[in-house]
C-alpha positions as CSV (number, residue, x, y, z in Angstrom):
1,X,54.3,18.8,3.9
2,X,50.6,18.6,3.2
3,X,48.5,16.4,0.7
4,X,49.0,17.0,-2.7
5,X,46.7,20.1,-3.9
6,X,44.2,19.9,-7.1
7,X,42.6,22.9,-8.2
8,X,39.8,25.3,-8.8
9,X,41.0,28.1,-10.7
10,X,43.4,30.0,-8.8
11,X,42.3,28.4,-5.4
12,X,44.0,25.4,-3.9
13,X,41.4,22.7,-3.1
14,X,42.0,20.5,0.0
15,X,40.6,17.8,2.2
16,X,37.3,19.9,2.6
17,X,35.0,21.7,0.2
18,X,36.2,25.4,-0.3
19,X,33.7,28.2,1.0
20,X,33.1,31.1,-1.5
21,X,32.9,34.8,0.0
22,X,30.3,36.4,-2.3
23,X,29.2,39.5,0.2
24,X,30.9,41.8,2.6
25,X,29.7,44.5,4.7
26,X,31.3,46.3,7.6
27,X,30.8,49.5,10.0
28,X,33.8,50.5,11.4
29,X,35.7,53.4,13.2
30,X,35.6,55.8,9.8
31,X,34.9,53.3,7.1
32,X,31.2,52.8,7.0
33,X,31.3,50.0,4.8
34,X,34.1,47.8,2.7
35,X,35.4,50.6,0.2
36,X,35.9,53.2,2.8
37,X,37.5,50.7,5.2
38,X,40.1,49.4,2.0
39,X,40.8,53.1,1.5
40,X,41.8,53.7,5.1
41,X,43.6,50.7,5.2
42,X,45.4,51.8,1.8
43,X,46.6,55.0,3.1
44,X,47.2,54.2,6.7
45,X,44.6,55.6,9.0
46,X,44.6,54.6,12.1
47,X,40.6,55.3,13.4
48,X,41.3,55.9,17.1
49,X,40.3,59.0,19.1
50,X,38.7,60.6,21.9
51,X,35.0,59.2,22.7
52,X,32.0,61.1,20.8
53,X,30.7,64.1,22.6
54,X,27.5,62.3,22.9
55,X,28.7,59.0,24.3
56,X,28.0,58.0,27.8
57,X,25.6,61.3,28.0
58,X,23.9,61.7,31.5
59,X,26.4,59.5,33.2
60,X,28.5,61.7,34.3
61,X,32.1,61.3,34.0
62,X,32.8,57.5,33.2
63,X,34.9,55.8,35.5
64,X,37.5,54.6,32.6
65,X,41.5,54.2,32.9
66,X,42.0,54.7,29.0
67,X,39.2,56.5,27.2
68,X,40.9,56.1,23.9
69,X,39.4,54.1,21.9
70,X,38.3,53.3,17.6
71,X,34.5,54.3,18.1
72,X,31.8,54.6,15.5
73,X,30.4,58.4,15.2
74,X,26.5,57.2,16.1
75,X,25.3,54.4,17.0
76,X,21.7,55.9,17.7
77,X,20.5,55.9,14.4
78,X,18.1,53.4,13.0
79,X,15.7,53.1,11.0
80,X,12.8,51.1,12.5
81,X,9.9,51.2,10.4
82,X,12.0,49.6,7.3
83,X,13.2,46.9,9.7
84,X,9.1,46.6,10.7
85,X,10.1,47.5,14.8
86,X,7.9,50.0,16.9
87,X,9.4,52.9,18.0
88,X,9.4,51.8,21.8
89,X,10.9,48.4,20.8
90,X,13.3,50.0,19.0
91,X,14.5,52.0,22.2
92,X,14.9,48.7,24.2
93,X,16.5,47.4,21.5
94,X,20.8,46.5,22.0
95,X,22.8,49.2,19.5
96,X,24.4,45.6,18.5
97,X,20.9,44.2,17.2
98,X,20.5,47.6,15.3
99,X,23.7,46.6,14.1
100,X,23.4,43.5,12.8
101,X,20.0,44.4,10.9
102,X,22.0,46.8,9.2
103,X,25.2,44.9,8.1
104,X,22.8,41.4,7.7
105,X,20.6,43.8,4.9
106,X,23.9,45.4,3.5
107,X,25.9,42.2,3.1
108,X,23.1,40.4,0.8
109,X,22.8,43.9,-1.1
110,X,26.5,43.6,-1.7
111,X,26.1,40.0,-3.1
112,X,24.0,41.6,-5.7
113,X,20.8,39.1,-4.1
114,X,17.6,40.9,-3.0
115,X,17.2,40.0,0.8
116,X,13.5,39.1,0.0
117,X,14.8,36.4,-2.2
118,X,16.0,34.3,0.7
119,X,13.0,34.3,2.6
120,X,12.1,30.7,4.1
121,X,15.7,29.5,2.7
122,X,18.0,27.4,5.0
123,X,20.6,30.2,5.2
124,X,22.3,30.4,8.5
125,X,23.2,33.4,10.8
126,X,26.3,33.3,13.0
127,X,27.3,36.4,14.8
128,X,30.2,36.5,17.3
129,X,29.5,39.2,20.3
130,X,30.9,39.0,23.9
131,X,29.4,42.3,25.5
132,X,26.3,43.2,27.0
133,X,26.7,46.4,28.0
134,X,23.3,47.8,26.7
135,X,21.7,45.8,29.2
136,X,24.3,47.2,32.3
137,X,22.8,50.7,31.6
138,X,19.3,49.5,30.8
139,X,19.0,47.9,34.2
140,X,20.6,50.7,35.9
141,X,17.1,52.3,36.2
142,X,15.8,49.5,38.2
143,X,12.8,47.3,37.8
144,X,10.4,50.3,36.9
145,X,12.8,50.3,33.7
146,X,11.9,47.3,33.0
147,X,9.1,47.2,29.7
148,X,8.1,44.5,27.7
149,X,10.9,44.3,25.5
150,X,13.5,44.6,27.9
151,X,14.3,40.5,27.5
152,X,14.3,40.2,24.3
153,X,16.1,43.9,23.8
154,X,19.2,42.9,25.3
155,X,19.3,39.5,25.4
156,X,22.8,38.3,23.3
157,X,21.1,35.2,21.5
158,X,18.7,37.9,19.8
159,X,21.7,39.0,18.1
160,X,21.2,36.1,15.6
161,X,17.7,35.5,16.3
162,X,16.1,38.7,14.9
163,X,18.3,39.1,11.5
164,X,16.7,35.4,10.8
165,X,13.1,36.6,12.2
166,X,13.2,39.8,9.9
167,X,14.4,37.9,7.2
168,X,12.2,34.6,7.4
169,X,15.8,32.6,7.7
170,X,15.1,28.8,8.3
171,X,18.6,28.0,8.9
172,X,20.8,27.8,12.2
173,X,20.5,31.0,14.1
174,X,23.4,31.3,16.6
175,X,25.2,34.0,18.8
176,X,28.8,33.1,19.5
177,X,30.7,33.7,22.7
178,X,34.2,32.3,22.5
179,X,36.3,35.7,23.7
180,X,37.7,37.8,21.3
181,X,38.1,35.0,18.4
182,X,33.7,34.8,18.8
183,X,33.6,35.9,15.2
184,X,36.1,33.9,14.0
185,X,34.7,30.9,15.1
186,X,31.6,32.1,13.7
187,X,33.1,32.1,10.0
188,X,34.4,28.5,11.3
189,X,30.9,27.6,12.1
190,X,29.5,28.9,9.3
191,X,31.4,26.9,6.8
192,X,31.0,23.3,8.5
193,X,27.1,23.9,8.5
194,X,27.5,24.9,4.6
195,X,30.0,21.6,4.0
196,X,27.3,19.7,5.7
197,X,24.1,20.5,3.9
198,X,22.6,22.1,6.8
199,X,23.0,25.3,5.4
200,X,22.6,26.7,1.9
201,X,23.8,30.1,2.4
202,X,25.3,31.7,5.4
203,X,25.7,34.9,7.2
204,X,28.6,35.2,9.5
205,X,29.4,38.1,11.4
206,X,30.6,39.9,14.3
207,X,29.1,43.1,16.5
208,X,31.1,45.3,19.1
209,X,29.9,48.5,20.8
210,X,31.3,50.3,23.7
211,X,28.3,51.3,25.7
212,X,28.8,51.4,29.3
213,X,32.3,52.5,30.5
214,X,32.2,49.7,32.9
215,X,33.1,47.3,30.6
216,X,36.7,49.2,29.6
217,X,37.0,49.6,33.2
218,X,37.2,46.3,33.3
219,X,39.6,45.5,31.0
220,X,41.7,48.2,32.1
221,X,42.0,47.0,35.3
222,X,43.1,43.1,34.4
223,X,46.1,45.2,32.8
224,X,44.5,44.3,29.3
225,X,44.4,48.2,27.6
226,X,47.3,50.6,26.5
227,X,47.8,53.2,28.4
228,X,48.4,55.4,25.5
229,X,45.4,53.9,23.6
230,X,47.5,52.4,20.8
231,X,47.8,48.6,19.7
232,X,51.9,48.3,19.0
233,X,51.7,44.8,17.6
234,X,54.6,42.9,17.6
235,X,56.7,46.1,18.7
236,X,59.1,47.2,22.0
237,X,56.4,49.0,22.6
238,X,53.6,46.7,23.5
239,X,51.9,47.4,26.8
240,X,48.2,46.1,26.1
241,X,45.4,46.8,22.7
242,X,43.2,50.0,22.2
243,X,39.4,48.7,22.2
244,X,37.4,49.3,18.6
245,X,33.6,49.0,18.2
246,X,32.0,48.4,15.0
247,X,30.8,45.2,12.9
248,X,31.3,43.1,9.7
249,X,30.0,40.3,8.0
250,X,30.1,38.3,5.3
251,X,28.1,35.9,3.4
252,X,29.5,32.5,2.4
253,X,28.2,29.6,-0.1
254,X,29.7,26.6,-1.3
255,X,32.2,27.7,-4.1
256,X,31.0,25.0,-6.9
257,X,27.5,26.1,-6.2
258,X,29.3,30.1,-6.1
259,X,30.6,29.7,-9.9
260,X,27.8,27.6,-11.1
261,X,25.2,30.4,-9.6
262,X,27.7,33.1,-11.3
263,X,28.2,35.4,-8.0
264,X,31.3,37.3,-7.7
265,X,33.7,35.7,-5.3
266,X,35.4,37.7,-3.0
267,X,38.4,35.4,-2.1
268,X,37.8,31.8,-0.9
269,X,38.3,30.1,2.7
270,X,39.8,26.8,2.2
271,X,40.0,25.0,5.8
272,X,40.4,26.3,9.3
273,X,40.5,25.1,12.7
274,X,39.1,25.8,16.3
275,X,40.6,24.2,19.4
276,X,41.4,25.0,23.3
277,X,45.0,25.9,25.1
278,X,43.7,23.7,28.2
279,X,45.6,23.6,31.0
280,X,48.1,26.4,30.4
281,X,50.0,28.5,32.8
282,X,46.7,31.0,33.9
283,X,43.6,31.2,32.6
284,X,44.0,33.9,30.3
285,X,47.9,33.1,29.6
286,X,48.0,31.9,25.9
287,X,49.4,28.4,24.7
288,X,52.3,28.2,22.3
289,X,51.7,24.3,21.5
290,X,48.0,25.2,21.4
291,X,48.3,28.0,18.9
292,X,51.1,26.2,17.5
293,X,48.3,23.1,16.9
294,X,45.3,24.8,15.7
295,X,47.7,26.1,12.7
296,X,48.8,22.8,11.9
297,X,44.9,21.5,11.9
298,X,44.0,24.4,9.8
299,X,46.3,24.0,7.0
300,X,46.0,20.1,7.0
301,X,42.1,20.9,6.9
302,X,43.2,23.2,3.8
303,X,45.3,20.6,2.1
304,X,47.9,24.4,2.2
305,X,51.8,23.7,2.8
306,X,52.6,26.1,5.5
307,X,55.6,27.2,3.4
308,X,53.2,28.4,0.2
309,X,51.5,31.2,2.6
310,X,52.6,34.5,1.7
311,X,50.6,36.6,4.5
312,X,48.9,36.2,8.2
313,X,46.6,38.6,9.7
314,X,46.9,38.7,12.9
315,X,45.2,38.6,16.1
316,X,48.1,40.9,17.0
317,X,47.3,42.9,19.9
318,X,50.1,44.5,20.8
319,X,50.4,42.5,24.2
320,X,53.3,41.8,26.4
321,X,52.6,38.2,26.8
322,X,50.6,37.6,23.7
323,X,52.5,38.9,21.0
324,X,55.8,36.7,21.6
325,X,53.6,33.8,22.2
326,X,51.6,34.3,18.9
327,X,54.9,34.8,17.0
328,X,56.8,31.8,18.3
329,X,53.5,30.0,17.0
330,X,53.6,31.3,13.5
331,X,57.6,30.9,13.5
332,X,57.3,27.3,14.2
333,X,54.9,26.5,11.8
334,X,54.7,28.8,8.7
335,X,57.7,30.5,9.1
336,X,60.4,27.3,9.7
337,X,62.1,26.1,6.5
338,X,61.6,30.0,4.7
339,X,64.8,31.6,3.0
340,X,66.1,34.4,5.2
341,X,65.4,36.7,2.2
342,X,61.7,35.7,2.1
343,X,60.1,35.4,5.3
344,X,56.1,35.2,6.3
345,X,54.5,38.8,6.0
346,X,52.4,39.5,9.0
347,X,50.4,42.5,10.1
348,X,47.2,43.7,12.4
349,X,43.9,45.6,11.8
350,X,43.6,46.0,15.4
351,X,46.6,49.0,14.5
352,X,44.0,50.7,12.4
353,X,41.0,50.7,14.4
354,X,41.2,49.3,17.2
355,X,40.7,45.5,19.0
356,X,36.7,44.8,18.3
357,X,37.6,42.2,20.5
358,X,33.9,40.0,19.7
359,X,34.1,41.2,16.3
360,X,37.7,41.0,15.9
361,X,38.2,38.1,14.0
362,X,35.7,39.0,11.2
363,X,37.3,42.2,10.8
364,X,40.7,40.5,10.7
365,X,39.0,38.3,8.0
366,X,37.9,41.5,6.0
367,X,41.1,42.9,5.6
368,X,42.9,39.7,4.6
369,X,39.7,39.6,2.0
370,X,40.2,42.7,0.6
371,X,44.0,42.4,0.4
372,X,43.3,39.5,-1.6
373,X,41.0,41.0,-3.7
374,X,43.2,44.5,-4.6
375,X,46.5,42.2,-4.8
376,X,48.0,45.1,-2.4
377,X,49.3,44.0,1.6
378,X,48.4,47.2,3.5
379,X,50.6,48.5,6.2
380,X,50.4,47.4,9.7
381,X,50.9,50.4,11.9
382,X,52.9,51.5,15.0
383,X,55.7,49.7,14.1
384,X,59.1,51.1,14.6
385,X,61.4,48.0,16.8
386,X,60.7,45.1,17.1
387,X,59.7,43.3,20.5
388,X,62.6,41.8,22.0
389,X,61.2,38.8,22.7
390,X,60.0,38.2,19.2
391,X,63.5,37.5,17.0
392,X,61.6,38.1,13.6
393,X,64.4,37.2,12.0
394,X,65.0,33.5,13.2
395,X,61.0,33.1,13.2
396,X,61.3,34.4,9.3
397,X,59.0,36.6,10.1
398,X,58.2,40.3,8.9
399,X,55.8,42.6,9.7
400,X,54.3,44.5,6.7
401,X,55.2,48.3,7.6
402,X,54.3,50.1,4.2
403,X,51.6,49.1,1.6
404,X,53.0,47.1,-1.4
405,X,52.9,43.5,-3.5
406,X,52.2,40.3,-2.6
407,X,55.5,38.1,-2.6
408,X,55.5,36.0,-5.3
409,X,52.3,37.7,-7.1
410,X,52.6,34.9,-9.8
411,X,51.7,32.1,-7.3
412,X,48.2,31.2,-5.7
413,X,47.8,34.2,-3.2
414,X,47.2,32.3,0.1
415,X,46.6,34.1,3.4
416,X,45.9,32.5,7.1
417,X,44.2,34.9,9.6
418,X,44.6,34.2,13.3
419,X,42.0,34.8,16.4
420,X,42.6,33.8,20.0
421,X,39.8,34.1,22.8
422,X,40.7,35.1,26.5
423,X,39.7,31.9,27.9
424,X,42.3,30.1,25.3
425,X,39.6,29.3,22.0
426,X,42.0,29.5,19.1
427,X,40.7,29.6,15.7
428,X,42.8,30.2,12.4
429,X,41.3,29.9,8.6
430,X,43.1,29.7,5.4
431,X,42.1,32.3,2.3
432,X,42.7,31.7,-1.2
433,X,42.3,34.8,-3.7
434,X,39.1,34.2,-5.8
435,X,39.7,32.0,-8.6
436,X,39.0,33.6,-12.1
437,X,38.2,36.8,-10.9
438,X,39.1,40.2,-13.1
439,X,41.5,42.4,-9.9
440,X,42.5,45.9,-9.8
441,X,39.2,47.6,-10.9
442,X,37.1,49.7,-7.9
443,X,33.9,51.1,-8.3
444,X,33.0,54.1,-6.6
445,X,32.9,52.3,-3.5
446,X,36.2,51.3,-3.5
447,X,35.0,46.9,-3.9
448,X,35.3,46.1,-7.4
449,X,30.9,45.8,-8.2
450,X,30.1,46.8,-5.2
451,X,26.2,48.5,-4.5
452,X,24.9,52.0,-4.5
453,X,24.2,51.4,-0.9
454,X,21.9,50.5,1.6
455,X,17.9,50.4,0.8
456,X,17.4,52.1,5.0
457,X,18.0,54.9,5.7
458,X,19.9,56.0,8.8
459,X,17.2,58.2,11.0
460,X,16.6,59.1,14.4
461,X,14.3,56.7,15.9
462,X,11.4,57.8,17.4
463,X,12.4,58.0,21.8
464,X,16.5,58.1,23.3
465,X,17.9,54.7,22.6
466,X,20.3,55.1,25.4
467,X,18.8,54.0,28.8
468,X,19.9,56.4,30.4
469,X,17.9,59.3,29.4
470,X,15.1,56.9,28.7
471,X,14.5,55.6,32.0
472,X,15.4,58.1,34.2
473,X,13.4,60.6,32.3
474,X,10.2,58.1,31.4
475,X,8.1,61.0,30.3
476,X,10.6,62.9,28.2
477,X,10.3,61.9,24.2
C-alpha cells in the first residue's frame, strides 16, 4: 500500500508535485490533430495501409519484408516562410523537424497561449526520436549532395534545437534517444525539469517518419515486424508490431501554477519512473523484475495504490516475447489483490495506428489523456484469444475490446501508461483525470475548447524535399 493520498480536486497528490497537461497536439495515421484522433479511437479505426503512391519515389522498389505500415498522407508539405526558413534550407531540412515546428506551434495554440508570448521564457523542449532516415537518403547522393545545411538538416539534436530557436525558448532543449519509450522519457524529463524550477513551461513530444525503407528492413529482419502488418496485442496471434509514423506533443506546467493561471487542464501526471532491465537474458529480451520495478517506483513516486488504477495503456506490441513479459509485469503489481470480477483494463494505440516506436510513448500518453478527458475507454483492437502465455485471468487482467465506462466512474479516474525501449529503458507515468474540469462537451474538433486550427498553412515548399529527386536531379526545381 502506498502513502496516504491528500488532494487537489479530483487528482490524488503524492510524494511529488503533480504536472498539469494544458495542450495537446498530434499528427497521426488519419487523425491530423487530437479531435480526429479521439474520433478514430472512438469508433475503432485502425490507420494501417499500403505506403502512399508518392513514398519512396525514385527509388525504385524498396527493399522491405512488410510494407504495411500506419503512414501519414504527406509529409512534404511545409510551410517555410511562416516558420522564417529559406526554401533551400527547407529542402535539407529532416520531415521530423518540419514536424516538430508544426506540432510545437499547434500544441501552444491549443493551450489557448500565443506562441509569441513565450518568447525568452524558460520553457523547455523535449522530443523523443530514434530514426534518421532523412539523412540515409540525403547522403545517398554523395558528397556533391552535401550543401550548407546538410548538418544541421539532419542532424537529431536539431529536433529540439530549432522549435526553441524559432521560438526564442531559454529553457532545456533536448532530443531523446532511449528506443521506443524516447518519448516517454521525454514526458519523464519534462516534468522533473518543471518540479525543479528549471523549467517554467514545457514542451514534450515525440516525431516518427518512415523515410528510407532501410530502416523497416531492418526491423524486419531482427524478426521485430508482423508479417501481416497488424499489432495483435496481448493475442494468440502475436507475431511482431506494424510500424506508425506521425507525432504528438504536449505542453506541461506545474498544476498549482495550472489552476492559479486558469488554463484548462487536460488530465494531470502524478509520478512516473525510468529505470534499465540490466543484465537480462539478450540485449533486446525484456526484464520482468525490471518492468515489474519501474511500476512500483512510479506509483510510489505518485503516492497511487496499485489497486486504485482502473486502466494501463500499453506499450503493447503485439510481440511473442514482449507481450507475456509485460503482462506478468502488470499482473504482479496492479493486478494482484483485484476481485476476479474487476480486473485491471488494458489496451494499445499501437492497434490503431501503428507502433511510432520513437514517438510511441507520447501517443500512448495521448490516448490515456483523452480517455480521461471523455470518461470513455476506447477499444483495443485485434483482439479475439488471448495469448496463451498470458492467463488474463490469474493476472486480473482484461483487455478493453469494445468502447465503454470507466470502472468505478464515481472514483478518482487514475490511469498508468507503459513504454519500454529495445535496449531495456522502461518508463511508466501515472494520470489523474483533471481536477474540476466540466467532461462530456466537444467542440467541433472533437477536444472540449479546442482551437480553430493552426495559424500555417500546409503548402508545397519551394524545391523536392525528398533527396532523392533533389540531389540526383540538382538542376530540376
Amino acid at each position: 500500500m502506498s502513502e496516504p493520498q491528500t488532494t487537489v480536486g479530483e487528482a490524488p497528490v503524492g510524494r511529488t508535485e503533480p504536472i498539469a497537461i494544458v495542450g495537446l497536439a498530434c499528427r497521426l495515421p488519419k487523425a491530423p490533430d487530437p479531435g480526429a484522433f479521439w474520433k478514430l479511437l472512438r469508433d475503432g479505426v485502425e490507420a494501417v495501409g499500403e505506403p502512399p503512391a508518392d513514398r519512396w519515389r525514385d527509388v525504385g522498389e524498396p527493399p522491405v519484408e512488410v510494407r504495411r505500415a500506419g503512414f501519414l498522407d504527406r509529409v512534404d508539405t511545409f510551410d517555410a516562410a511562416f516558420f522564417g526558413v529559406s526554401p533551400r534550407e527547407a529542402a535539407a531540412m529532416d520531415p521530423q523537424q518540419r514536424l516538430m515546428l508544426e506540432l510545437s506551434w499547434e500544441v501552444l495554440e491549443e493551450a489557448r497561449i500565443v506562441p509569441a508570448s513565450v518568447r525568452d521564457s524558460r520553457t523547455g523542449v523535449f522530443v523523443g526520436a530514434i530514426w534518421d532516415d532523412y539523412a540515409t537518403l540525403s547522403y545517398r547522393g554523395g558528397p556533391e549532395a552535401v550543401s550548407p545545411h546538410t548538418v544541421t538538416g539532419v542532424h537529431r539534436s536539431i529536433l529540439a534545437n530549432r522549435v526553441s530557436h524559432h521560438l526564442g525558448l531559454t529553457g532545456p532543449s533536448m532530443t531523446v534517444d532511449t528506443g521506443q519509450s524516447s518519448s516517454l522519457v521525454s514526458v519523464q524529463l519534462a516534468c522533473e525539469s518543471l518540479r525543479r524550477g528549471e523549467s517554467t513551461l514545457a514542451i514534450a513530444a515525440g516525431v516518427n517518419l518512415i523515410m528510407a525503407p532501410e530502416s523497416t528492413t531492418g526491423m524486419a529482419r531482427a524478426g521485430a515486424l508482423s508479417p501481416d502488418g497488424r499489432c495483435h496485442t496481448f493475442d494468440a496471434r502475436a507475431n511482431g508490431y506494424v510500424r506508425g509514423e506521425g507525432g504528438a506533443a504536449v505542453l506541461l506546467k506545474p498544476l498549482a501554477r495550472a489552476l492559479a493561471d486558469g488554463d484548462r487542464v487536460h488530465a494531470v501526471i502524478l509520478g512516473g519512473a525510468v529505470n534499465n532491465d540490466g543484465v537480462a537474458e539478450g540485449l533486446t529480451v525484456p526484464s520482468r523484475a525490471a518492468q515489474e520495478e519501474v511500476l512500483r517506483l512510479a506509483y510510489a513516486d505518485a503516492g497511487v495504490d496499485p489497486l486504485d488504477v482502473q486502466y494501463v495503456e500499453l506499450h503493447g506490441t503485439g510481440t511473442r516475447v514482449g507481450d507475456p513479459v509485460e503482462a506478468g509485469a502488470l499482473g504482479r503489481v496492479l493486478g494482484a489483490g483485484r476481485p476476479a470480477d474487476a480486473p485491471l483494463l488494458v489496451g494499445s494505440a499501437k492497434t490503431n495506428v501503428g507502433h511510432l516506436e520513437g514517438a510511441a510513448g507520447v501517443v500512448g500518453l495521448l490516448k490515456a489523456v483523452l480517455a480521461l478527458r471523455h470518461r470513455v475507454l476506447p477499444a483495443s483492437l485485434n483482439f479475439t484469444t488471448p495469448n496463451p502465455a498470458i492467463p488474463l485471468d490469474e493476472l486480473r487482467l482484461r483487455v478493453q475490446q469494445r468502447a465503454g465506462d470507466w470502472p468505478r466512474p464515481e472514483a478518482p479516474l487514475l490511469a498508468g501508461v507503459s513504454s519500454f525501449g529495445i535496449g531495456g529503458t522502461n518508463c511508466h507515468l501515472v494520470l489523474a483525470a483533471a481536477p474540476g474540469q466540466p467532461v462530456g462537451a466537444e467542440s467541433a474538433s472533437g477536444v472540449a475548447g479546442g482551437c480553430r486550427g493552426p495559424s500555417y498553412r500546409l503548402v508545397m515548399s519551394r524545391g523536392p524535399l525528398q533527396p532523392p529527386l533533389h540531389h540526383r536531379r540538382p538542376n530540376r526545381r
